[in-house]
Backbone as CSV, one residue per row, in Angstrom:
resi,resn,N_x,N_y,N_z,CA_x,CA_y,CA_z,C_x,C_y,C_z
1,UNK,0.845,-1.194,0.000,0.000,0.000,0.000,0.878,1.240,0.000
2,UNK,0.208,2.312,-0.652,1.194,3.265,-0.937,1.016,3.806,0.520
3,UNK,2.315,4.469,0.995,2.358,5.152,2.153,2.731,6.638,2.125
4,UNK,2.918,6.936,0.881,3.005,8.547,0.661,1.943,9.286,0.325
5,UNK,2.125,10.646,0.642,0.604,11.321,-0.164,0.058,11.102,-1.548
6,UNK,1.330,10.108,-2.559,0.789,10.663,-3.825,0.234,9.226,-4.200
7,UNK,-1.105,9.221,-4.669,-1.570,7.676,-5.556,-0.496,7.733,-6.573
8,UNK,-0.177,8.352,-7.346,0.515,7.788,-8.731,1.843,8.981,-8.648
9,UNK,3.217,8.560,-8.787,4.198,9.574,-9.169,4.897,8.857,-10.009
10,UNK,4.632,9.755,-11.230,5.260,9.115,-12.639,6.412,10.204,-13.102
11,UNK,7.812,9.589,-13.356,8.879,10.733,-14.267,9.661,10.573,-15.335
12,UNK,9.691,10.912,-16.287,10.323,11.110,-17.582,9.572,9.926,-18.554
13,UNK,8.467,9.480,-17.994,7.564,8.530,-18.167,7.251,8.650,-19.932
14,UNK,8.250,7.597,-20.973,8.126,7.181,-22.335,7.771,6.055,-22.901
15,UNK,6.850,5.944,-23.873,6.354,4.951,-24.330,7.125,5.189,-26.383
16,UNK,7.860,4.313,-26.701,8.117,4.417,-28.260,7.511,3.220,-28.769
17,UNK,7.275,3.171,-29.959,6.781,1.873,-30.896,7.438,1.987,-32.337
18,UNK,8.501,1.476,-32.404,9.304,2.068,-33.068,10.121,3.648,-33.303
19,UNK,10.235,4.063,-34.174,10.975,5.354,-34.331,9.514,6.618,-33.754
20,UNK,8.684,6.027,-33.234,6.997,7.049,-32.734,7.380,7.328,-31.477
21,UNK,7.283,8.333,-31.125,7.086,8.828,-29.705,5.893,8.665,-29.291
22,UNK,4.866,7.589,-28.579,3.535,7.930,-28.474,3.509,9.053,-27.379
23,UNK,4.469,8.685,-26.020,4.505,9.618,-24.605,5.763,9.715,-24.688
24,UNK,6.139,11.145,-24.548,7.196,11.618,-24.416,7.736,12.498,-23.150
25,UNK,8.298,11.562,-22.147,8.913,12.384,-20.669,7.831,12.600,-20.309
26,UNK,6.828,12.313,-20.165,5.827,12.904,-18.779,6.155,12.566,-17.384
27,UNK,6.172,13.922,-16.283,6.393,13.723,-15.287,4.991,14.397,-14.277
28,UNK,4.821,13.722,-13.101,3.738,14.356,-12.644,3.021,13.760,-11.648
29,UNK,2.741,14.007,-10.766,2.136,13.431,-9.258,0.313,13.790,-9.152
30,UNK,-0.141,12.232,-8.418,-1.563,12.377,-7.897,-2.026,12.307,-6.806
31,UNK,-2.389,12.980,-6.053,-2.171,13.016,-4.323,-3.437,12.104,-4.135
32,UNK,-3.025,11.610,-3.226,-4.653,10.299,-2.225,-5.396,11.313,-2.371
33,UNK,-6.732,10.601,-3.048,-8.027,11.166,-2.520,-8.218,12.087,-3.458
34,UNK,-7.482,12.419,-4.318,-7.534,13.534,-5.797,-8.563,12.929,-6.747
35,UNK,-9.324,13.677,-7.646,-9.965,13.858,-8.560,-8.900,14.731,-9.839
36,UNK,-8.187,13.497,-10.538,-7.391,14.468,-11.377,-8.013,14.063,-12.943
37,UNK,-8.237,15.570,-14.145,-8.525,14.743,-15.195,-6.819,14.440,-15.704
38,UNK,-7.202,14.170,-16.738,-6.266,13.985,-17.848,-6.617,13.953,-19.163
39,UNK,-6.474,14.783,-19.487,-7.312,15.135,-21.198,-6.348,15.661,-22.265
40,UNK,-6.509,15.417,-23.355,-6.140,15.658,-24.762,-6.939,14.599,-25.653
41,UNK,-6.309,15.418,-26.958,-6.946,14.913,-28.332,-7.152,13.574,-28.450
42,UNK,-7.595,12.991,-29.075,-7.484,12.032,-29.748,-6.091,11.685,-30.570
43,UNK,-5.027,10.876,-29.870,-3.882,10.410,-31.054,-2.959,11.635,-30.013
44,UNK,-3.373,12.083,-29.114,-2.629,12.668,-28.030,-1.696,12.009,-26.909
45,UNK,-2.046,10.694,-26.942,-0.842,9.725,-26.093,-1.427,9.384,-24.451
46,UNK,-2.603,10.552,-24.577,-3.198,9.881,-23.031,-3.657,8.194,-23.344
47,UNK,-4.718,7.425,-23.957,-4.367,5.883,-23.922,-3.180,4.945,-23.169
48,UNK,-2.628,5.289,-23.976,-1.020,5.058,-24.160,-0.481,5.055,-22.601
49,UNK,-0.447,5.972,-22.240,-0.096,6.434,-20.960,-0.651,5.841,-19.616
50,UNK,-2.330,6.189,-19.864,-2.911,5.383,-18.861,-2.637,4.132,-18.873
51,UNK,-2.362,3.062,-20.084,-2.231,1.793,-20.044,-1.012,1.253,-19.142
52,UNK,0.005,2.145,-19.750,1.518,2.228,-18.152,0.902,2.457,-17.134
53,UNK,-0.155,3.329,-17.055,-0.316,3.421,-15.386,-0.745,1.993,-14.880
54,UNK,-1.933,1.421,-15.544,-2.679,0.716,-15.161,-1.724,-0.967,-15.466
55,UNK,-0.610,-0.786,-15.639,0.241,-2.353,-15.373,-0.005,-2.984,-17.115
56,UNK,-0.288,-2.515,-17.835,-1.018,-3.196,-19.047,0.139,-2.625,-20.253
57,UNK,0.937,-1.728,-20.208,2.154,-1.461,-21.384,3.241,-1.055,-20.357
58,UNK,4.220,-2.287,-20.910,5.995,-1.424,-20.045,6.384,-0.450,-20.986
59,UNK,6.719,0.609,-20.117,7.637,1.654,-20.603,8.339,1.160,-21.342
60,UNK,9.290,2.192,-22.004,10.422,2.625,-22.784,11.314,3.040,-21.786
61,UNK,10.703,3.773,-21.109,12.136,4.916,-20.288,10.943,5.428,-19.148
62,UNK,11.736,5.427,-17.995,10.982,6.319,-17.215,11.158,5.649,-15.498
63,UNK,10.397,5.933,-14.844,9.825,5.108,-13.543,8.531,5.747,-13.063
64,UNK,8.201,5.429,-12.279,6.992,5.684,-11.701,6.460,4.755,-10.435
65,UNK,5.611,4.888,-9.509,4.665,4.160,-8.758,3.110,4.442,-8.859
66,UNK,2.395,3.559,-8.852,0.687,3.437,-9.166,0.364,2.838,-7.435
67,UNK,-0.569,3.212,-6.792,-1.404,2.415,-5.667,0.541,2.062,-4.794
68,UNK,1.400,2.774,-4.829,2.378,2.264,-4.154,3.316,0.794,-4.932
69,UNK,3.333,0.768,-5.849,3.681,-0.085,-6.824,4.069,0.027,-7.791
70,UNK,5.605,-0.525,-8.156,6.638,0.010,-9.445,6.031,-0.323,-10.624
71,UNK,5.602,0.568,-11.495,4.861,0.455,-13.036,5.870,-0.410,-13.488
72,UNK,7.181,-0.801,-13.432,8.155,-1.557,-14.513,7.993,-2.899,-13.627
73,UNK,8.390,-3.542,-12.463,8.667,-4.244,-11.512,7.884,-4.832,-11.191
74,UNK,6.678,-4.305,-10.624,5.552,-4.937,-10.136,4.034,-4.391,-10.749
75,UNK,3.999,-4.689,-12.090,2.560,-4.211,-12.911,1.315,-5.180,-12.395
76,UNK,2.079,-6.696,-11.606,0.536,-7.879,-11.181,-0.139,-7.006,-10.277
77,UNK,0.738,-6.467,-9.692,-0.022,-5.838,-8.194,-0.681,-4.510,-8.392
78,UNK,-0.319,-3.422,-8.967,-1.117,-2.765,-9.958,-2.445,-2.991,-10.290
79,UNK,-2.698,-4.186,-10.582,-3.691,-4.558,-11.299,-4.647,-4.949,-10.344
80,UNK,-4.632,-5.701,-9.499,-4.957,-5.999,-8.465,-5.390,-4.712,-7.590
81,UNK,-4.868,-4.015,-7.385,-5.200,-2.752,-6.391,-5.591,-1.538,-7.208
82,UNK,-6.450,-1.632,-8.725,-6.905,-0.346,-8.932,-8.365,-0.829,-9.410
83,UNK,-8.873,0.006,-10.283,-10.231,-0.214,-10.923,-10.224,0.481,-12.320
84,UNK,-10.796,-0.140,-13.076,-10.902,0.377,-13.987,-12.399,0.641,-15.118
85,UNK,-12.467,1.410,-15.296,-14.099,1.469,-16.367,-13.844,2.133,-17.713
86,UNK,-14.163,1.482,-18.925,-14.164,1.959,-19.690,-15.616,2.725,-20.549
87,UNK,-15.341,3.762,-21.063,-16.811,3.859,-22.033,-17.847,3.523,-22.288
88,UNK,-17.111,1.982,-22.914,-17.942,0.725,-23.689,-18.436,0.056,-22.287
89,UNK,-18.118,0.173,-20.696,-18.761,-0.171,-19.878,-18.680,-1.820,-19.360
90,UNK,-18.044,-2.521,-20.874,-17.222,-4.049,-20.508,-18.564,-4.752,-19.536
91,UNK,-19.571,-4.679,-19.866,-20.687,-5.697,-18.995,-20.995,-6.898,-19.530
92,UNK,-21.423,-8.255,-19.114,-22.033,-8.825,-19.775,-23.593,-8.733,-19.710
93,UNK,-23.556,-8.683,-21.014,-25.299,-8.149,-21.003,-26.329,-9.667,-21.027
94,UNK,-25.995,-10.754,-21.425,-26.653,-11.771,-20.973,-26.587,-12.468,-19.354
95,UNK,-25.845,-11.406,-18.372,-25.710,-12.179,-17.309,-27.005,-11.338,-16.493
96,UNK,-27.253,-11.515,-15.255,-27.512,-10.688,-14.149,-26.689,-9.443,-13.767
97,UNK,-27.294,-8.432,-13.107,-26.659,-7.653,-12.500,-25.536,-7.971,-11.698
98,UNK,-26.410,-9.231,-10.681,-25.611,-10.112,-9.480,-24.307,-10.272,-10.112
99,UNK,-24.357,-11.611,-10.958,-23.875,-11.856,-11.607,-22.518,-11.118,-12.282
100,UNK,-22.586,-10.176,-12.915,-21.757,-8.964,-13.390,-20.866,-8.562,-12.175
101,UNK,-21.714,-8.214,-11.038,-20.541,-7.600,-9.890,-19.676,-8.892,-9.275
102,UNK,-20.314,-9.968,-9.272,-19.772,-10.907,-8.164,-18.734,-11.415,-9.465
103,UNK,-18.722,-11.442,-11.009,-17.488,-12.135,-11.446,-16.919,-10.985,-11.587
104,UNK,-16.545,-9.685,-11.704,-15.738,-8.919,-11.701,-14.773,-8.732,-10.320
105,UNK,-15.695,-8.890,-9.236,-15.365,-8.705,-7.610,-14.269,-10.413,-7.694
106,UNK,-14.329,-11.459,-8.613,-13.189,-12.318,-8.668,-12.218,-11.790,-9.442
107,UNK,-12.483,-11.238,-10.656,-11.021,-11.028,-11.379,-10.159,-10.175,-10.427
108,UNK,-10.990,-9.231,-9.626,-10.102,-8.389,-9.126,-9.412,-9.332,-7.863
109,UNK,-9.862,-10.960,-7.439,-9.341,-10.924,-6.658,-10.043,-10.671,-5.409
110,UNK,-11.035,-10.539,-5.084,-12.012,-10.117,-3.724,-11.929,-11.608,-2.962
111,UNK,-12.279,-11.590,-1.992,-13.164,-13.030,-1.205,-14.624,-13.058,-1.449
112,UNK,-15.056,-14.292,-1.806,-16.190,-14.415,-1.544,-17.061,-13.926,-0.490
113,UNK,-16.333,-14.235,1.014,-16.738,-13.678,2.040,-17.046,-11.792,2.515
114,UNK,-15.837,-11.497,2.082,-16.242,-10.059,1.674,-17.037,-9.658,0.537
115,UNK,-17.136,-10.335,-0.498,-17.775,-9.935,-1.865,-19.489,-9.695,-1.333
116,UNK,-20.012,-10.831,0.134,-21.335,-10.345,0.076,-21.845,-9.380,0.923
117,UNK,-20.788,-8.891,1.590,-21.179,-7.719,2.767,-20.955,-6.322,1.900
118,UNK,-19.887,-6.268,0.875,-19.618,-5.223,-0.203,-20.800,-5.115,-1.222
119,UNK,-21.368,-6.116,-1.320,-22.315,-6.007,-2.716,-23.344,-5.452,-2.109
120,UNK,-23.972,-6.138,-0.825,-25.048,-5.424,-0.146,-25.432,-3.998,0.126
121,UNK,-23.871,-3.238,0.667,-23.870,-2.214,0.780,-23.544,-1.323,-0.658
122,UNK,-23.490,-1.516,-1.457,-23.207,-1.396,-3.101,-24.260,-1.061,-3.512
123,UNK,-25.095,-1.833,-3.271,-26.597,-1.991,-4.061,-27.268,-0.880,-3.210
124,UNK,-27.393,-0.838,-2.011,-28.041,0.312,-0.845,-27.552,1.446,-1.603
125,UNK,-26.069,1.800,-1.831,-25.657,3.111,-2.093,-26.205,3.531,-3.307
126,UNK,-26.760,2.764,-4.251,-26.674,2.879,-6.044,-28.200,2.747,-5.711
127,UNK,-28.992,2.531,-4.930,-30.479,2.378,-4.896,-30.663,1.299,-6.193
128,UNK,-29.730,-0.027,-6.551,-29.525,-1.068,-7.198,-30.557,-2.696,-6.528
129,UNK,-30.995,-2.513,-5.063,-31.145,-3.521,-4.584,-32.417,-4.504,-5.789
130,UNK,-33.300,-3.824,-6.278,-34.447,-4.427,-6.956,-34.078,-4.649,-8.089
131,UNK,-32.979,-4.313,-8.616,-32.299,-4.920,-9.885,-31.332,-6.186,-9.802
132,UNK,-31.024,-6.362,-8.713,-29.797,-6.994,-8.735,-30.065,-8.668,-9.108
133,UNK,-31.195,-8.773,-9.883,-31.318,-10.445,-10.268,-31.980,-10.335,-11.671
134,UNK,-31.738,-8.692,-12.003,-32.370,-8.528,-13.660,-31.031,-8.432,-14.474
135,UNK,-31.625,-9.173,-15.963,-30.201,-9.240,-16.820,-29.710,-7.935,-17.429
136,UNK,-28.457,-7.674,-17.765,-27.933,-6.402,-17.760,-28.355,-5.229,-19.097
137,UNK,-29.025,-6.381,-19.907,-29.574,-5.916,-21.177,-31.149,-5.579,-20.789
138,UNK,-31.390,-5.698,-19.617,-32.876,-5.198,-19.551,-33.010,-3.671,-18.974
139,UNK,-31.661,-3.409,-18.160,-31.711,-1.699,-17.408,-31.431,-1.071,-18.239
140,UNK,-31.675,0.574,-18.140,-32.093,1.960,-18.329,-29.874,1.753,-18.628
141,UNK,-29.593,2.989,-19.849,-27.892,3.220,-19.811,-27.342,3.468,-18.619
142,UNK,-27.773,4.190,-18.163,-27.697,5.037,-17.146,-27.298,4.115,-15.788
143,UNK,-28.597,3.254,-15.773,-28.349,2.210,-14.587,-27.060,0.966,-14.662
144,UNK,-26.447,1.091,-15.865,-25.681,0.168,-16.649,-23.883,1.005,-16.576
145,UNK,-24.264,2.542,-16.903,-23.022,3.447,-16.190,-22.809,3.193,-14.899
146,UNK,-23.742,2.832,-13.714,-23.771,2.928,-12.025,-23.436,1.101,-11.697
147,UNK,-23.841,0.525,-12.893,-23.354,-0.730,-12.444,-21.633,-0.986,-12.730
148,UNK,-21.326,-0.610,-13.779,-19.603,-0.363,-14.301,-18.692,0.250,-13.641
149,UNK,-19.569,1.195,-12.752,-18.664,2.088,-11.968,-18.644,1.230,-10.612
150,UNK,-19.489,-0.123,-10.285,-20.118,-0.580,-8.771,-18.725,-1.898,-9.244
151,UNK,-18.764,-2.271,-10.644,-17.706,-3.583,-10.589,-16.348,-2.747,-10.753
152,UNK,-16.122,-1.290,-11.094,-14.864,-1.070,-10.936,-14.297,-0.508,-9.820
153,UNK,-14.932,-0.994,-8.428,-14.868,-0.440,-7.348,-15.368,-0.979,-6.013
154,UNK,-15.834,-2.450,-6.663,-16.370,-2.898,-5.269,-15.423,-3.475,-4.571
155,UNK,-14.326,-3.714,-5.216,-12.930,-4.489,-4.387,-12.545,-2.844,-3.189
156,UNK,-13.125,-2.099,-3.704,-12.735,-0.516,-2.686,-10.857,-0.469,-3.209
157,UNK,-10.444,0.027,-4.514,-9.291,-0.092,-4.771,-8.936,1.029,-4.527
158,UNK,-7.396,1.599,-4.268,-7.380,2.715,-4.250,-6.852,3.880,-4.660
159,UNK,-6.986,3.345,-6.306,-7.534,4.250,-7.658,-8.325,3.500,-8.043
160,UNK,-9.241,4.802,-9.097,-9.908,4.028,-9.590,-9.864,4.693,-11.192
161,UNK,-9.518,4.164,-12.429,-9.405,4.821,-13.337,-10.586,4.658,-14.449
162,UNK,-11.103,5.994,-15.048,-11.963,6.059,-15.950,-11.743,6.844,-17.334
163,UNK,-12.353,5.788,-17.956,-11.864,6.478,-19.493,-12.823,6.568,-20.360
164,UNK,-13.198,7.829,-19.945,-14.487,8.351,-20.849,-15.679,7.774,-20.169
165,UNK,-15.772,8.012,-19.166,-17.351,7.047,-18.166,-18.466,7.372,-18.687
166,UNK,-18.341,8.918,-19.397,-19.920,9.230,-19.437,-20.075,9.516,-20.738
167,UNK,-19.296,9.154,-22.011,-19.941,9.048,-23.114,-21.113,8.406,-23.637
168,UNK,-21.732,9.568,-24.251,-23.128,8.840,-24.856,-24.389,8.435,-23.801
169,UNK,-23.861,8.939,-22.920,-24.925,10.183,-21.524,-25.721,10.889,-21.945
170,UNK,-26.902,11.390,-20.952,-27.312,12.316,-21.218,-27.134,13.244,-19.720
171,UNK,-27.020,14.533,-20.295,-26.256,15.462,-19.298,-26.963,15.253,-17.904
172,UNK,-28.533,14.522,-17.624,-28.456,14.584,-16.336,-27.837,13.431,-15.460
173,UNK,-27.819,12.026,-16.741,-27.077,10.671,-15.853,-25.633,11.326,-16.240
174,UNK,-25.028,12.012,-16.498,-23.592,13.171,-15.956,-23.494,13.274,-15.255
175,UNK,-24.157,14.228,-14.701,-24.418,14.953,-13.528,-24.351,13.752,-12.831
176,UNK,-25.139,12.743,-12.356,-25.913,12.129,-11.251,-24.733,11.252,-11.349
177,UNK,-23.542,10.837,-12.380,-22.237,10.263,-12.586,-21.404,10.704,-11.533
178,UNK,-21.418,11.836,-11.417,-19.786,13.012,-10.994,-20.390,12.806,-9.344
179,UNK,-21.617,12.796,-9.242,-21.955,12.281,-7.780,-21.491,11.381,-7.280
180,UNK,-21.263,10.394,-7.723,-20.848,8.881,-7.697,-19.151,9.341,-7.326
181,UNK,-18.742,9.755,-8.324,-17.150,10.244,-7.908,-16.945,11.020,-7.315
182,UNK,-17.536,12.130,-6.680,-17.290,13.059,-5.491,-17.252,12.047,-4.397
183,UNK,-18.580,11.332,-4.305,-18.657,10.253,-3.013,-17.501,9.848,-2.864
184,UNK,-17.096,8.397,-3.924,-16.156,8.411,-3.293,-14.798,8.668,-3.271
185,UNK,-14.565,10.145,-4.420,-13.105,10.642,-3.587,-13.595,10.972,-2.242
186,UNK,-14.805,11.553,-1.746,-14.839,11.999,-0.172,-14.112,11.021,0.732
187,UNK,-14.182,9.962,0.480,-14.497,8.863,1.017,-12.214,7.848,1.272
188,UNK,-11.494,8.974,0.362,-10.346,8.635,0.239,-9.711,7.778,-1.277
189,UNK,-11.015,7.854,-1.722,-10.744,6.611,-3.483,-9.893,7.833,-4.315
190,UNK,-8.377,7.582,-5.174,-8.223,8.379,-6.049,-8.737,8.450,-7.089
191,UNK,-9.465,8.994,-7.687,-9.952,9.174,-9.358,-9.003,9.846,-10.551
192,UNK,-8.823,8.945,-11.315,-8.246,9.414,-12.101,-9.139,8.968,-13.956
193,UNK,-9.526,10.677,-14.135,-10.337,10.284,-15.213,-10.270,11.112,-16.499
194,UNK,-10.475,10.322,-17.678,-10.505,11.156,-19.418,-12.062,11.429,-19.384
195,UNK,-11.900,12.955,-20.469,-13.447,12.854,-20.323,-12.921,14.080,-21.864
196,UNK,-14.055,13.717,-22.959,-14.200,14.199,-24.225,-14.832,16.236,-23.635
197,UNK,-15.633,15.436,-22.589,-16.702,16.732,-22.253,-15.897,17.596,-21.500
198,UNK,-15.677,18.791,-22.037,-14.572,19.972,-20.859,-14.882,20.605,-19.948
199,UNK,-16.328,20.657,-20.060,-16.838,21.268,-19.043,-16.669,20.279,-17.489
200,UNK,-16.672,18.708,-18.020,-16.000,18.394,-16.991,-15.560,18.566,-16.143
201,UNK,-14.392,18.986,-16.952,-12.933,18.951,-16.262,-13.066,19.974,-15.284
202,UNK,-13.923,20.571,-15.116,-14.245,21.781,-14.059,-14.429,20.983,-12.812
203,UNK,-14.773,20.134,-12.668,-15.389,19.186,-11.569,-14.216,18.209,-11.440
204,UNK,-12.724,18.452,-11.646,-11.575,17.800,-11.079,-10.845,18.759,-9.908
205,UNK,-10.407,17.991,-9.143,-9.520,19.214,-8.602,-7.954,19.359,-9.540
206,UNK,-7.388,19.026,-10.188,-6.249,19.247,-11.007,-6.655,18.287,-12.262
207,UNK,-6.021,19.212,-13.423,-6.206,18.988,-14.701,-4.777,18.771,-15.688
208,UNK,-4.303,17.454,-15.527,-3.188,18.083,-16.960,-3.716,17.637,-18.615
209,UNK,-3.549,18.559,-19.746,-3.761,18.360,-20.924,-2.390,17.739,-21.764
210,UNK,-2.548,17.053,-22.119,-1.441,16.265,-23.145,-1.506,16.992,-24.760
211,UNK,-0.389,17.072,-24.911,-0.496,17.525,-26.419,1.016,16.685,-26.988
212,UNK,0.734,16.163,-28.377,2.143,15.805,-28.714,2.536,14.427,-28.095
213,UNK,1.722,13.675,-27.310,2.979,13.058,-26.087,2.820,13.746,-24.711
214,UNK,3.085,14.824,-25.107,3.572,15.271,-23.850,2.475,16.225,-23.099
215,UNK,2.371,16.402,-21.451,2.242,17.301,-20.784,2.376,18.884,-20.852
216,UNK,1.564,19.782,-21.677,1.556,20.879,-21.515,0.944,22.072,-20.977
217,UNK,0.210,21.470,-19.805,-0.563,22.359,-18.909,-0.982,21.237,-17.896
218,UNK,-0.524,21.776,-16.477,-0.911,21.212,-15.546,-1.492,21.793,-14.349
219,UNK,-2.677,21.476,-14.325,-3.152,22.663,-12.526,-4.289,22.791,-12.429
220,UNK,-5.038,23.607,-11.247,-6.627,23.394,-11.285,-7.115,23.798,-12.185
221,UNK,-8.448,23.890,-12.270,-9.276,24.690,-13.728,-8.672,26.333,-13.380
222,UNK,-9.379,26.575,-12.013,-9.262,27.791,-11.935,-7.805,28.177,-12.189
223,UNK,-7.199,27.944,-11.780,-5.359,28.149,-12.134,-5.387,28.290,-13.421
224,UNK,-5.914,27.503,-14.131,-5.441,27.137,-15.850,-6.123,28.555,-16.600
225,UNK,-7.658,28.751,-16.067,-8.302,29.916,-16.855,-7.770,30.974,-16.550
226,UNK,-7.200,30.896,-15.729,-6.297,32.582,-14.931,-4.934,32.823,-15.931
227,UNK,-4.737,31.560,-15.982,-3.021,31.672,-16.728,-3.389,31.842,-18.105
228,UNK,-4.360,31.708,-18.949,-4.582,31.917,-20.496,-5.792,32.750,-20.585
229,UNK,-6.174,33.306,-19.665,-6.883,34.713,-19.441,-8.014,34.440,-20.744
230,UNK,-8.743,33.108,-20.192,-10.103,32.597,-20.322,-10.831,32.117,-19.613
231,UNK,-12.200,31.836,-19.765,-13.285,31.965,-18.825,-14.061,30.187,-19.144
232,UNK,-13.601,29.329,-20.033,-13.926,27.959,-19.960,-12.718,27.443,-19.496
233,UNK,-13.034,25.934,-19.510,-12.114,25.174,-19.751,-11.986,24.442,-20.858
234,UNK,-12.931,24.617,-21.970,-12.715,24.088,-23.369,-11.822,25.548,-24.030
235,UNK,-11.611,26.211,-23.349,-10.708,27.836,-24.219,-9.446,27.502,-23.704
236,UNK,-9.320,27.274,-22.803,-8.358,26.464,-22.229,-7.619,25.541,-23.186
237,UNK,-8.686,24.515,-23.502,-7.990,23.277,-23.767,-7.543,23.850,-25.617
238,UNK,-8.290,24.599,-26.075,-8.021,25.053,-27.332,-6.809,25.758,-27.756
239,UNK,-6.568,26.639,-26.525,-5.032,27.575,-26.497,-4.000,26.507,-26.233
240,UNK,-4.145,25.915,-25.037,-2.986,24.596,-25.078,-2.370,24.370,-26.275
241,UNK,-3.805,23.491,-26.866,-3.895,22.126,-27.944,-3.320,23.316,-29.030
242,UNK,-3.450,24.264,-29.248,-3.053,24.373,-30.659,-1.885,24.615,-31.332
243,UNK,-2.049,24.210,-32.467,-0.745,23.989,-33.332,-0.174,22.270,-33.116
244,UNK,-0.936,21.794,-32.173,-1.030,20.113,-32.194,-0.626,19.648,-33.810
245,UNK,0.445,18.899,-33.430,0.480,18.129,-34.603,-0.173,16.467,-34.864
246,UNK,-0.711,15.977,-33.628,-1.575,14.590,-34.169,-2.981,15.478,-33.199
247,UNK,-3.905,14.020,-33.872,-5.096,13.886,-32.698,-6.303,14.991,-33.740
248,UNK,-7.104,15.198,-32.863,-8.419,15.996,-33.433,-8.349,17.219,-34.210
């Protein structure tokens, strides 16, 4: 378990694939209990990057620690101690709800014995209890976002990473999303999340944008709109990003 303030401290952190720079030197710290985004373009190298975090691509060059654990050295344990949700939401839609949390709560590794005192209180928090024996192709999107976010988190890991959670939302299961992640960063969970939507990123406490590979703006919203003497955070992300040579 990590014993310092920071969930993740990554430095000079490179990924090549041949003569390509996908990440180039990123350096940069996530304190326990942070809500940090991480955003850029498309073909911007965040992927790439998160996949080093998350134990799933060795570096090129660099070091780092994730959850207290060497990204080069020890990526099993990594894996084991974070969460992850993607977009696409990774459910099986012919299973149960039940079903869905209790085989995810194994890959990660849970006990059975803990898996039913966690699910109980899971289902209470998500107001999930009257679903939890309906198949996953029968709930509302929405209820299907709150279940993805319940299997990437019922082990209680401590990160939890999201990539793109609320695409293809509608702005109020957003909203009623970012609830879910306030809880539990309150609660000590690190979040670390991509999100297409910028207005987002207002609702992180620190923001870095990737351009190139690389890290070229790092800090709260408010910090960031002060320093490029704009009033979003998509004006923001536009002054950064431009003159980008890959991505959108």
């Amino acid at each position: 378990m990590n014993q310092s303030n920071n969930a993740i401290s990554v430095r000079e952190l490179t990924k090549r694939f041949g003569s390509f720079t996908a990440v180039d030197r990123i350096s940069f710290d996530v304190a326990r209990g942070e809500i940090f985004g991480f955003l850029g373009a498309n073909g911007a190298g965040k992927t790439t990057a998160m996949r080093m975090l998350c134990g799933l691509s060795r570096p090129t060059s660099g070091d780092g620690t994730v959850a207290g654990y060497d990204i080069i050295r020890r990526p099993e344990d990594i894996k084991r101690n974070i969460g992850y949700m993607s977009q696409k939401f990774a459910l099986y839609e012919d299973l149960t709800v039940d079903d869905n949390l209790r085989l995810f709560s194994t890959i990660y590794g849970m006990p059975a014995a803990r898996f039913r005192g966690a699910a109980r209180k899971m289902y209470a928090d998500l107001d999930m209890t009257s679903m939890k024996d309906t198949p996953v192709r029968d709930i509302p999107i929405g209820w299907k976002q709150k279940l993805a976010f319940a299997t990437a988190t019922i082990h209680n890991p401590e990160i939890v990473f999201l990539d793109e959670p609320t695409g293809g939302v509608d702005p109020v299961t957003r909203r009623k999303f970012w609830e879910l992640i306030y809880k539990v960063s309150s609660e000590g969970m690190t979040v670390f999340v991509t999100t297409h939507y910028l207005d987002e990123s207002e609702y992180c406490n620190r923001v870095s944008i990737m351009v190139d590979g690389r890290i070229k703006a790092l800090d709260s919203p408010a910090a960031l709109k002060e320093r490029y003497h704009v009033g979003t955070m998509d004006a923001v992300f536009r002054t950064v990003a431009e003159g980008a040579l890959r991505g959108d």
